[in-house]
C-alpha positions in Angstrom: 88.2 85.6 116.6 86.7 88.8 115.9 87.0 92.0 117.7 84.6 95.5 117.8 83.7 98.1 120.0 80.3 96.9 120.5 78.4 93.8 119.8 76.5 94.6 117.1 79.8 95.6 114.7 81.2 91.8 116.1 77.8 90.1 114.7 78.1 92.0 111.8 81.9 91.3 110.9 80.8 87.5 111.5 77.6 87.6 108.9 80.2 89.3 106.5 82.8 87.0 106.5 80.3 84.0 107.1 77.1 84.8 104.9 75.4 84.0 107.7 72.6 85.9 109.3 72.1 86.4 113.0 68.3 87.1 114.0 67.8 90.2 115.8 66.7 88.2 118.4 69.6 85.9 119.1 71.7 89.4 119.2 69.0 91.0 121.8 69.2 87.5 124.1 73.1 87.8 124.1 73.1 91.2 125.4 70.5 90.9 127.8 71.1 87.7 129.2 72.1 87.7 132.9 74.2 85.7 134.9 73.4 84.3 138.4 77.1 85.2 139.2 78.6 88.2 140.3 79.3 89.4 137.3 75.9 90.4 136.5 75.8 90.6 132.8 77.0 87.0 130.6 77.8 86.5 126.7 77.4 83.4 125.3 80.1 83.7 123.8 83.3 85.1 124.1 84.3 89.0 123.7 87.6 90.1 122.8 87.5 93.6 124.7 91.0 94.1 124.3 94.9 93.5 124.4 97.2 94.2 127.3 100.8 93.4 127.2 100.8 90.2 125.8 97.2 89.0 126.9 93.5 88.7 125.3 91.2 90.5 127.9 88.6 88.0 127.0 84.7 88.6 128.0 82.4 85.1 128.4 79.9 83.9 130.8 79.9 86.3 133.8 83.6 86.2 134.0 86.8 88.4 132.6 90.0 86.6 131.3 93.5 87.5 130.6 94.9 84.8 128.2 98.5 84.6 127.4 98.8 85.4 123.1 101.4 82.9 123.9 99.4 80.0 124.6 97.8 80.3 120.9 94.0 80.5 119.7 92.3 78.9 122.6 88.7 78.2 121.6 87.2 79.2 125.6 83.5 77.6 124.3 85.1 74.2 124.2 87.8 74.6 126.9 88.2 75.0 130.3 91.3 77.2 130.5 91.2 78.1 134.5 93.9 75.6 134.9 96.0 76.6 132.0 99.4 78.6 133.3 99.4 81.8 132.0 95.2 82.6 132.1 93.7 84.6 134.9 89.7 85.0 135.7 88.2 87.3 137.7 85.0 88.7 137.3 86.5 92.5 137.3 88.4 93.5 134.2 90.4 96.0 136.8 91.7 93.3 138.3 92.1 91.1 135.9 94.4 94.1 133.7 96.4 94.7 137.1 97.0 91.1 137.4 98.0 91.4 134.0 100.6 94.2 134.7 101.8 92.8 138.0 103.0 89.8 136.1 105.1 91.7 133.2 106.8 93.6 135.4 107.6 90.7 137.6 109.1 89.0 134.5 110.5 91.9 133.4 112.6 92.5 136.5 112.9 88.7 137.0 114.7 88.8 132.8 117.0 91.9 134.0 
């Protein structure tokens, strides 16, 4: 998995360590494509946008997940994770990051 601040750095950190070459144009479909959902904008693939407590905040096809680091390198172009304990989806990354917090502190408190 790679991670960047934008998707141009990700593409390039992937033609680096791949020797492989991504046309311009298969970058400009993946950041204009659209989803029909209410997410509005999709990636084809997935986007790691960040780490919160424990959890990959995860970017892919219209939707925002929050994947346990616990559950290991989960590969979300080949699996449906949904009904994976420990994985949350929304299609805001707020709520998704709260849901994220709400659930360490429960186990926190939960632990004490």
């Amino acid at each position: 998995m790679y991670a960047a601040r934008t998707v141009k750095e990700v593409v390039r950190l992937i033609e680096n360590n791949t020797q492989t070459r991504v046309s311009a144009r298969a970058t400009t479909s993946v950041l204009e494509s659209q989803a029909t959902g209410p997410a509005g904008e999709a990636t084809h693939v997935p986007i790691l946008l960040g780490s919160l407590e424990g959890y990959n905040v995860i970017a892919y096809e219209g939707w925002i997940y929050g994947i346990s680091q616990d559950l290991g390198q989960i590969d979300l172009t080949e699996v449906d994770v949904i009904e994976i304990p420990g994985v949350i989806r929304d299609v805001s990354r707020d709520v998704v990051e709260n849901e994220i917090i709400d659930r360490v502190k429960v186990q926190t408190t939960t632990a004490a």
